[in-house]
C-alpha positions as CSV (number, residue, x, y, z in Angstrom):
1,X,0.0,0.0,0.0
2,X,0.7,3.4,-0.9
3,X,2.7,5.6,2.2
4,X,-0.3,8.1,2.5
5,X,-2.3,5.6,2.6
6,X,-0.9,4.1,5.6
7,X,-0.2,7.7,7.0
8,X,-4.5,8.5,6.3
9,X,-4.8,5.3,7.7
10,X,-2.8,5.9,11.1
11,X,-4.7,9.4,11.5
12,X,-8.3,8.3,10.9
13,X,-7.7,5.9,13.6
14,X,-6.5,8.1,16.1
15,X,-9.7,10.3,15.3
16,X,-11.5,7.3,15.9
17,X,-9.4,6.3,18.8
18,X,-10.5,9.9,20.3
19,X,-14.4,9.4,19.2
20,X,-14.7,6.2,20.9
21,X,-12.8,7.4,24.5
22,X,-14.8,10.8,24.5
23,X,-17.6,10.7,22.7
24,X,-19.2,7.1,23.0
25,X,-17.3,6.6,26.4
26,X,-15.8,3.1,25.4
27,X,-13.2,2.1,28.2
28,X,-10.2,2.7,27.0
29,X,-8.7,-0.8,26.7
30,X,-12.0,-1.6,24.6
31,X,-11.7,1.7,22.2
32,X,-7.7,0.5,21.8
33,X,-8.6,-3.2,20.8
34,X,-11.4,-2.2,18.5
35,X,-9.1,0.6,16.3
36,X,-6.0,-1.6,16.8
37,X,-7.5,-4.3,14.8
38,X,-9.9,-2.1,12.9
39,X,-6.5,-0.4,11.6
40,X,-5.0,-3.9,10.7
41,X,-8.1,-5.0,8.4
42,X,-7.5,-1.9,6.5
43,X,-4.0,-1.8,6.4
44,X,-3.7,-5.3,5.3
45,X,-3.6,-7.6,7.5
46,X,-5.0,-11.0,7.0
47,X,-8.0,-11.6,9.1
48,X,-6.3,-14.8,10.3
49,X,-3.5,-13.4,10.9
50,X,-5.2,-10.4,13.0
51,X,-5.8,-12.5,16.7
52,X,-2.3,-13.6,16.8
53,X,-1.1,-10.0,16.5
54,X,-3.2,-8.4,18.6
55,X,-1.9,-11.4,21.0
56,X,1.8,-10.8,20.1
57,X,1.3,-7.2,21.0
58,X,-0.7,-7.6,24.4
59,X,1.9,-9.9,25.2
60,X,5.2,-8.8,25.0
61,X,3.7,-5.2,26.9
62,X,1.9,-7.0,29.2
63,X,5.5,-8.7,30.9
64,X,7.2,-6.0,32.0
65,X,4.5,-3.7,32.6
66,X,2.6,-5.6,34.8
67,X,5.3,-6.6,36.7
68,X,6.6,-3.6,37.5
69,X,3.2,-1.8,38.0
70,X,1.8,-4.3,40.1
71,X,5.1,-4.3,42.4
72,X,4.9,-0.5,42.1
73,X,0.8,-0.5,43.6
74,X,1.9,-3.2,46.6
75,X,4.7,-1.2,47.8
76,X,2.9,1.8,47.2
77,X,0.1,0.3,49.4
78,X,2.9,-0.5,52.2
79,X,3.5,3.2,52.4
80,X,0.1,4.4,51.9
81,X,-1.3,2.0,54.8
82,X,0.9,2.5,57.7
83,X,0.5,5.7,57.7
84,X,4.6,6.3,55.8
85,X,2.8,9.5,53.8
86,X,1.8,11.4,56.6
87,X,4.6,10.3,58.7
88,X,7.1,11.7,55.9
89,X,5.0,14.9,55.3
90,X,5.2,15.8,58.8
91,X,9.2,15.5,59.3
92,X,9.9,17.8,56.6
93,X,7.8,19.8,57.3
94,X,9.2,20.2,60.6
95,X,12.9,20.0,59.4
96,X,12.0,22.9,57.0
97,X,10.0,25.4,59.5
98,X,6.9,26.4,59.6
99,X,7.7,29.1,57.0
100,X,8.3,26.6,54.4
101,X,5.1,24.4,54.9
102,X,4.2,24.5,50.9
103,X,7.7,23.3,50.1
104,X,7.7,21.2,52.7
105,X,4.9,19.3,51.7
106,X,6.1,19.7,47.8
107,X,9.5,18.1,48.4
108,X,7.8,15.4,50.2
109,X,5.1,14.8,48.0
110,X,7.6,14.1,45.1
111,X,9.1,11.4,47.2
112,X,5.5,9.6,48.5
113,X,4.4,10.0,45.0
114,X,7.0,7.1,43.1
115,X,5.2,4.1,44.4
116,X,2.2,5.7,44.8
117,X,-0.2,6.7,42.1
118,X,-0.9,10.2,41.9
119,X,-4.7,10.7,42.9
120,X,-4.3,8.3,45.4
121,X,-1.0,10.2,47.1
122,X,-3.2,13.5,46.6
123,X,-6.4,11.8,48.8
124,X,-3.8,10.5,51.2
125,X,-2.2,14.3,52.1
126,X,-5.4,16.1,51.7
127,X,-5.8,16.0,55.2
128,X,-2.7,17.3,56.1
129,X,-2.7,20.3,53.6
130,X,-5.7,20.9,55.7
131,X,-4.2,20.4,59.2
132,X,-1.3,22.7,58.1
133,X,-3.3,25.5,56.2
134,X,-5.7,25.7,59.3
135,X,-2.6,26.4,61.5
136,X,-1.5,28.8,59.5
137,X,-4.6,30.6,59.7
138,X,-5.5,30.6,55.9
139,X,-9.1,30.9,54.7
140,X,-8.1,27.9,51.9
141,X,-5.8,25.0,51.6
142,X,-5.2,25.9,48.2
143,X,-1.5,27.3,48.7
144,X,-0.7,24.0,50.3
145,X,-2.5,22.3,48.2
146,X,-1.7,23.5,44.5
147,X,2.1,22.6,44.7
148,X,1.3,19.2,44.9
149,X,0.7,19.0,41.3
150,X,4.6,18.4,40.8
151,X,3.0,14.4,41.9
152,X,1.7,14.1,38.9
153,X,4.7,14.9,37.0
154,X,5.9,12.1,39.2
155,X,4.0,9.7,37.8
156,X,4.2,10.8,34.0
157,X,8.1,10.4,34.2
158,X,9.4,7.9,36.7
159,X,8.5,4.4,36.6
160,X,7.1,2.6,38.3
161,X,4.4,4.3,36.9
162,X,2.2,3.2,34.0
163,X,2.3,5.7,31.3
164,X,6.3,5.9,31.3
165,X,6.8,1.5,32.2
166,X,4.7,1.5,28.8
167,X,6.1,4.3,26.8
168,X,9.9,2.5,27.6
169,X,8.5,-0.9,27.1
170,X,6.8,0.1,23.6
171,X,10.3,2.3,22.3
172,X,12.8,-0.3,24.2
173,X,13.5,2.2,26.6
174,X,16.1,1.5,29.1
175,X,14.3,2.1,32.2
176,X,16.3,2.1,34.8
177,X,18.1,5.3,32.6
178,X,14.9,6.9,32.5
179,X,14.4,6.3,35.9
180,X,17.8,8.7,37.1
181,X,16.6,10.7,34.2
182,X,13.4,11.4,35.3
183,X,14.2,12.1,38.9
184,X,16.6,14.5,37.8
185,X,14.4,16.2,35.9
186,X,12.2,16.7,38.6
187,X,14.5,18.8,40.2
188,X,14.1,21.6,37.6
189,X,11.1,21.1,37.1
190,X,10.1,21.7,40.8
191,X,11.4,24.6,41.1
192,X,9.0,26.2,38.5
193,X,6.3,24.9,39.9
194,X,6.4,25.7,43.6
195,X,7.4,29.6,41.4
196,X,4.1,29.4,39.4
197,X,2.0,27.9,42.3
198,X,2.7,31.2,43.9
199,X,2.3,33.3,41.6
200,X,-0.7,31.4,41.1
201,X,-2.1,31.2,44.8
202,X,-1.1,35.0,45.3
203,X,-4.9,36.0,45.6
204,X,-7.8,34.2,46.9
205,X,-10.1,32.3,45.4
206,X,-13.7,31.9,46.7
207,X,-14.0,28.1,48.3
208,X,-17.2,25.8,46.7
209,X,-19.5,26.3,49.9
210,X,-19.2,21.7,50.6
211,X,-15.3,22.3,50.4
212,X,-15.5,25.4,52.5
213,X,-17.7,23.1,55.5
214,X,-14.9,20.4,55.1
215,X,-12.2,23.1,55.6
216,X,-13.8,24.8,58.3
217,X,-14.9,22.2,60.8
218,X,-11.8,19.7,59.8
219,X,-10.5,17.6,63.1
220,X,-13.4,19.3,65.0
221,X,-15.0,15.3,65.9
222,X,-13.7,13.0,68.4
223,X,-10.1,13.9,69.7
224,X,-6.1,13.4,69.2
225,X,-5.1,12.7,65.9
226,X,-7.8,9.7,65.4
227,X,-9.9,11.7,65.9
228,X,-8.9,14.3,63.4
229,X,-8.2,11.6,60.9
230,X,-11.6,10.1,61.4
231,X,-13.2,13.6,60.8
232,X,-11.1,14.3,57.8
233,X,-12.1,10.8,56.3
234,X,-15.7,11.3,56.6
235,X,-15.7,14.6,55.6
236,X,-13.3,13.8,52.6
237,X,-13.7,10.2,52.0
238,X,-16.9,9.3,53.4
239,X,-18.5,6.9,56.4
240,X,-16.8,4.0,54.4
241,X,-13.3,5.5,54.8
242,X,-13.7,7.0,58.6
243,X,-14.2,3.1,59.7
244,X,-11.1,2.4,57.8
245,X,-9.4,4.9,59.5
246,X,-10.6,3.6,63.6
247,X,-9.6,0.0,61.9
248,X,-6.3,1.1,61.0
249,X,-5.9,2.9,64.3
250,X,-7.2,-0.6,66.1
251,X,-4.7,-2.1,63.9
252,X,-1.7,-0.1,64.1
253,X,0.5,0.4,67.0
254,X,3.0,2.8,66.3
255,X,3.8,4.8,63.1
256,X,6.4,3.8,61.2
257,X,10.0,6.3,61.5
258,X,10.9,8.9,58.6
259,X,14.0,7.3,58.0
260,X,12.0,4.1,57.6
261,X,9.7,5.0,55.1
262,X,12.7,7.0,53.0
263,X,14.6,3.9,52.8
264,X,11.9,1.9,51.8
265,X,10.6,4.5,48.8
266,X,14.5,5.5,48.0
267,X,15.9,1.8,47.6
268,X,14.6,0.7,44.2
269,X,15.9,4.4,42.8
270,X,19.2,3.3,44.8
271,X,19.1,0.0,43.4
272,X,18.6,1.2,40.2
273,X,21.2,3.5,39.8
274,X,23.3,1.4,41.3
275,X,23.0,-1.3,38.3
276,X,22.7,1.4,35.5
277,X,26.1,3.7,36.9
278,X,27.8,0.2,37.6
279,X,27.4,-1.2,34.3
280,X,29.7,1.1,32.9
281,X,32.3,0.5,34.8
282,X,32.4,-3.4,34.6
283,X,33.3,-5.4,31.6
284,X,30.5,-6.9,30.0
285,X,29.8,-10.6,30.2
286,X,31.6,-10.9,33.6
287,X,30.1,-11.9,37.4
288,X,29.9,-8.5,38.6
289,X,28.1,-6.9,35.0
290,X,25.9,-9.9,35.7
291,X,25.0,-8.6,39.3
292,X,25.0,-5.3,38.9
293,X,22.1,-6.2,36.2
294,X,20.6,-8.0,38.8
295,X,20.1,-5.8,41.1
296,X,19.6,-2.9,39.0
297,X,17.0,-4.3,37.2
298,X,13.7,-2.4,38.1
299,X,11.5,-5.0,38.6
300,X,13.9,-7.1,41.1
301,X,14.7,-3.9,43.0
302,X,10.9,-3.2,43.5
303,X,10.2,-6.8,44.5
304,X,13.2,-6.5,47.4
305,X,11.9,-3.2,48.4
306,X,8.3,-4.2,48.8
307,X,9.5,-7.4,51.1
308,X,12.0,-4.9,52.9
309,X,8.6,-2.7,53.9
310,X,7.0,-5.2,54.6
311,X,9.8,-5.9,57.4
312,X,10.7,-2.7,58.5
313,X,7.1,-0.5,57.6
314,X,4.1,-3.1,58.1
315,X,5.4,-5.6,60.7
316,X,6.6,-2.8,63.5
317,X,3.5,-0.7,62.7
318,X,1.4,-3.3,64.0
319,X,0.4,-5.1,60.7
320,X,0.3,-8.7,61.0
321,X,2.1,-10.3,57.6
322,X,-1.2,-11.9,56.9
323,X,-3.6,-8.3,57.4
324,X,-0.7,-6.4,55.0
325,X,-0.7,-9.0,52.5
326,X,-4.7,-8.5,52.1
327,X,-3.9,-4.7,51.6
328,X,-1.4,-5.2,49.3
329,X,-3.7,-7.8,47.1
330,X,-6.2,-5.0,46.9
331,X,-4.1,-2.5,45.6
332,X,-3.4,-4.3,42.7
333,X,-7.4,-3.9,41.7
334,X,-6.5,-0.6,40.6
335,X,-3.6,-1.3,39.5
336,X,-4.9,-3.8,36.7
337,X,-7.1,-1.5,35.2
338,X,-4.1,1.0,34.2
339,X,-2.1,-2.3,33.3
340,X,-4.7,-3.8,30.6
341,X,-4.8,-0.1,29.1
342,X,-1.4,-0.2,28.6
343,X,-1.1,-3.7,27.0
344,X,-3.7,-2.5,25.1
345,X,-1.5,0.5,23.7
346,X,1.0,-1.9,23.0
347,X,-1.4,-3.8,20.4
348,X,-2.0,-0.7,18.7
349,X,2.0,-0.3,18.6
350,X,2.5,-3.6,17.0
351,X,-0.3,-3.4,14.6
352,X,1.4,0.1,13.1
353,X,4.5,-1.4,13.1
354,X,3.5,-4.9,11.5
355,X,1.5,-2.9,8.6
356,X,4.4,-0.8,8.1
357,X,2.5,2.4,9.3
358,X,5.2,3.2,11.5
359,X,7.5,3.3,8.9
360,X,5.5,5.6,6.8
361,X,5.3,8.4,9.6
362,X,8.9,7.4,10.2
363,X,9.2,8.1,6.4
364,X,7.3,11.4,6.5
365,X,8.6,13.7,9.2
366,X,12.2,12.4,8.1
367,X,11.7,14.0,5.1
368,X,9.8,17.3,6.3
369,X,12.6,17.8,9.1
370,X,10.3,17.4,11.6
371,X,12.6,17.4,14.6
372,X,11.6,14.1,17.1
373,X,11.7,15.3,20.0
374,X,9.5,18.0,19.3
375,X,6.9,15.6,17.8
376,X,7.1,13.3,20.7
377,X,6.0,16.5,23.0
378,X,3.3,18.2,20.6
379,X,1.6,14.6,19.9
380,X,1.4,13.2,23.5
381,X,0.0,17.0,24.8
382,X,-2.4,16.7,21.9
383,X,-3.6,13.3,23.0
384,X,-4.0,14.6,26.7
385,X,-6.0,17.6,25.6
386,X,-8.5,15.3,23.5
387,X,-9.1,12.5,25.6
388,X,-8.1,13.2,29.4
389,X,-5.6,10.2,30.4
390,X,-1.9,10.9,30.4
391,X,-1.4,7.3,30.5
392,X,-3.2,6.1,27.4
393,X,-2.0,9.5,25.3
394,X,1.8,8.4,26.5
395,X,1.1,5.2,25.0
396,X,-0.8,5.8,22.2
397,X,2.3,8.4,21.2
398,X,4.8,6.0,21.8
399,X,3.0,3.9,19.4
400,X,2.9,6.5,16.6
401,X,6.7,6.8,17.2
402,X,8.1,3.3,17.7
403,X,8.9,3.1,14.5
404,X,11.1,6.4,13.9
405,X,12.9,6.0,17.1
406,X,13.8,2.2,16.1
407,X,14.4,3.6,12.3
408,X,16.5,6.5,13.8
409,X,19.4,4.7,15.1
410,X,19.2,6.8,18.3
411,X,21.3,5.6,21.8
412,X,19.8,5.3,25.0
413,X,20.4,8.3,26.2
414,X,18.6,9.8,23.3
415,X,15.6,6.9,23.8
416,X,15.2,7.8,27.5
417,X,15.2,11.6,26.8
418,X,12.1,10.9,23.9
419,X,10.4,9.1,26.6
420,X,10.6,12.1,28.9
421,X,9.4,14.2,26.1
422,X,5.8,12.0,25.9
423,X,5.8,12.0,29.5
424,X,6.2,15.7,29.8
425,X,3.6,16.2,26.7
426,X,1.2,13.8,28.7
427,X,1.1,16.1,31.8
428,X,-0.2,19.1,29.7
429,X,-3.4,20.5,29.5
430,X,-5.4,19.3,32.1
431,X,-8.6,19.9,32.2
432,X,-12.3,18.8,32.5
433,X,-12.0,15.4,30.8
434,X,-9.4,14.6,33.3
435,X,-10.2,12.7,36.6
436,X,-7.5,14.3,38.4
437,X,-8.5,17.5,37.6
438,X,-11.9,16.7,39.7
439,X,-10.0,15.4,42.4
440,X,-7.9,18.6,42.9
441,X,-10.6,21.2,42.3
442,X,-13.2,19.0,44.6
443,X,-10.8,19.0,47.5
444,X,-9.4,22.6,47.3
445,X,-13.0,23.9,46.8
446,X,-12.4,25.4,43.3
447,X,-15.0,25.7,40.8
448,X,-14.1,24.6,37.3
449,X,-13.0,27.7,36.0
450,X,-11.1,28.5,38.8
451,X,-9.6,25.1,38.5
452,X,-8.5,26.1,34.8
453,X,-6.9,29.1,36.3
454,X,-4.5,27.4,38.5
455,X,-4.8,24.0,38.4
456,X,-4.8,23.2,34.0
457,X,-1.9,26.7,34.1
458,X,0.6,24.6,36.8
459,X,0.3,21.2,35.1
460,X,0.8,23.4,31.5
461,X,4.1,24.9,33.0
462,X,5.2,21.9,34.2
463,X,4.7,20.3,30.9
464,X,6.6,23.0,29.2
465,X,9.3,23.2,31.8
466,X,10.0,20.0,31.3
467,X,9.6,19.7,27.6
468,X,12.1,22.6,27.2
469,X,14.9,20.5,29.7
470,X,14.5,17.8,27.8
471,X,15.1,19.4,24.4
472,X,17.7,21.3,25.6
473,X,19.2,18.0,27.0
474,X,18.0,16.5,23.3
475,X,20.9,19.3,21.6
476,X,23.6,18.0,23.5
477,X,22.9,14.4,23.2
């Protein structure tokens, strides 16, 4: 078939792609099947031959993405459970002052948020933005509160997370070089957000009268810090969550130490590093390359750090091996959902690729100049704006581009940094289509065009912060 056939082909079903997610509101790992195989028929594919490469596809996605997702959710749910988040929130915010609450809680938050998913992270410090911003006297949370959107960059960047795990696994991505890549970018990155989330949060902004009631009579029921974090659950949460709460508190006996919980959330970036750094200093093929892949390979370090919280988080909190090991199983419910979407993403991959529709884009912006990078950035932001979910436009970009980055001869310094670039696209333009953008403006009592004004801006300028790193870092590579 003709190249712009294939290429008319590739962007009628990404249209229909988009129809599906937002206009019939097909899940998204049904929408992705459907125009995956929808785009094989047409392109030529066999009908025989269409099954096994939709099951090629899911397949060789599915392995290391649900591995390391699924490990991600259960140490995730380790933290989350024994109270780690709070526990972490709390000692910076103490080692930093009271006049550095907001960055505090920002600095923190970036480190809670690697094994932890970004709206549940958000639900899990909600209550002490609240706790904090009512000590300080404030009339909102949302100075406290707005910062935290550097999470979500989090979770578009560093894996364990699903968008990036698929983005890598669909481009061969070295991940544990995207991992260090991606943390260091957050560094940067940070620092213009906690800037615009100022400049942002500079006047007030009038509370949605629910939010306001939550706000104003937070940690008023019961007494001590149960009962605040009963209060704050049904006022947040619901009923549901305030008996999880007084079960958790029946359950626990102590909260787990700061340096505790670091460890546990710092050792697979530790281990990780550890393999990728040490690799280049061993010759390959010998015992100690062989190691050093061992233990830097993401998976195996998320596997050891969720037994090591399990040790030195669950057990001394209280947390009978048995009781934790229920949690953990129930945060991979979730988990899977995110996990089938991305497998998903990885059929439509392999069906552009086996029809040759990759190499016709590939073809294409080769000859116009287009410059990768830039592409990679533009089409995942695109995505985001159109149908909401940062993971499935990550994915659904690195399928576009799987075939120009293989066709490009590029190194994997130059893979990792593309993968950064969808990531950093992905966080853009938040807005109502977006679950997280509900969760934010519902807690921090914004209405939705308030939310636009602070909430879509910050994620924007994160975006673009990040994109403009990355291409900077994309000249030099």
């Amino acid at each position: 078939m003709s190249p712009l056939f294939l290429i008319v082909t590739a962007v009628v079903a990404v249209l229909l792609l988009l129809v599906m997610v937002i206009r019939v509101q097909l899940p998204a790992f049904l929408s992705l099947l459907i125009v995956s195989i929808a785009t094989a028929l047409v392109a030529g594919i066999g009908p025989a031959d269409v099954i096994p490469l939709v099951m090629e596809g899911l397949g060789s996605t599915l392995g290391n993405v649900a591995l390391l997702v699924g490990l991600g959710a259960m140490l995730g749910a380790i933290v989350e459970k024994t109270g780690g988040a709070e526990v972490l929130a709390r000692t910076f915010t103490r080692a930093l002052g009271p006049t550095r609450v907001a960055p505090a809680l920002t600095i923190a938050s970036c480190i809670i948020s690697i094994p932890i998913f970004f709206d549940v992270a958000f639900i899990i410090l909600v209550p002490i933005v609240y706790s904090f911003a009512r000590a300080a006297g404030m009339k909102s949370p949302l100075a406290f509160g707005l910062p935290l959107a550097l999470m979500l960059f989090v979770h578009v960047t560093v894996p364990p997370h699903p968008g990036i795990v698929g983005s890598a696994q669909i481009t061969n991505g070295d991940m544990g070089l995207i991992t260090l890549l991606g943390l260091a970018l957050c560094v940067p990155v940070g620092i213009v957000g906690y800037l615009v989330s100022r400049r942002l949060t500079a006047h007030d902004f009038e509370m949605l009268p629910d939010t306001k009631h939550n706000y104003d009579t937070f940690g008023t029921e019961g007494a001590g810090a149960e009962g605040a974090a009963v209060s704050a659950a049904n006022h947040l949460h619901g009923p549901e969550d305030g008996d999880f709460v007084r079960t958790r508190a029946r359950e626990q006996t102590r909260k787990p130490s700061a340096a505790a919980v670091l460890f546990v959330i710092v050792l697979p970036v530790l281990m990780i590093g550890t393999g990728t750094i040490g690799n280049s200093f061993v010759d390959e093929g010998t015992t100690a390359a062989a190691m050093l892949s061992l233990i830097g390979a993401p998976a195996f370090a998320l596997l050891v750090s969720a037994l090591v919280g399990l040790i030195v988080l669950a057990i001394p909190s209280g947390y009978s091996v048995s009781r934790m090991g229920e949690l953990m199983d129930g945060a991979l419910g979730p988990a899977a959902i995110v996990v089938f979407v991305t497998g998903a993403g990885g059929v439509f991959a392999a069906v552009l690729n086996e029809t040759g529709i990759g190499e016709a884009v590939a073809d294409l912006f080769t000859a116009l100049g287009f410059p990768l990078i830039l592409l990679a950035f533009v089409l995942a932001a695109v995505l985001r704006a159109a149908q909401g979910s940062a993971t499935v436009s990550a994915i659904t970009t690195a399928g576009l581009l799987a075939a120009p980055i293989a066709a490009g001869d590029y190194s994997s310094y130059q893979v990792a940094l593309l993968n950064l670039a969808i990531g950093c696209g992905a966080i853009t333009l938040s807005h109502i289509n977006d679950s997280g953008f509900w969760i934010v403006t519902r807690y921090l009592g914004l209405s939705v065009l308030d939310g636009l004004r602070t909430w879509s801006v910050l994620v924007t300028a994160l975006g673009v912060a990040g994109g403009l790193v990355v291409g900077v870092a994309w000249i030099f590579a």
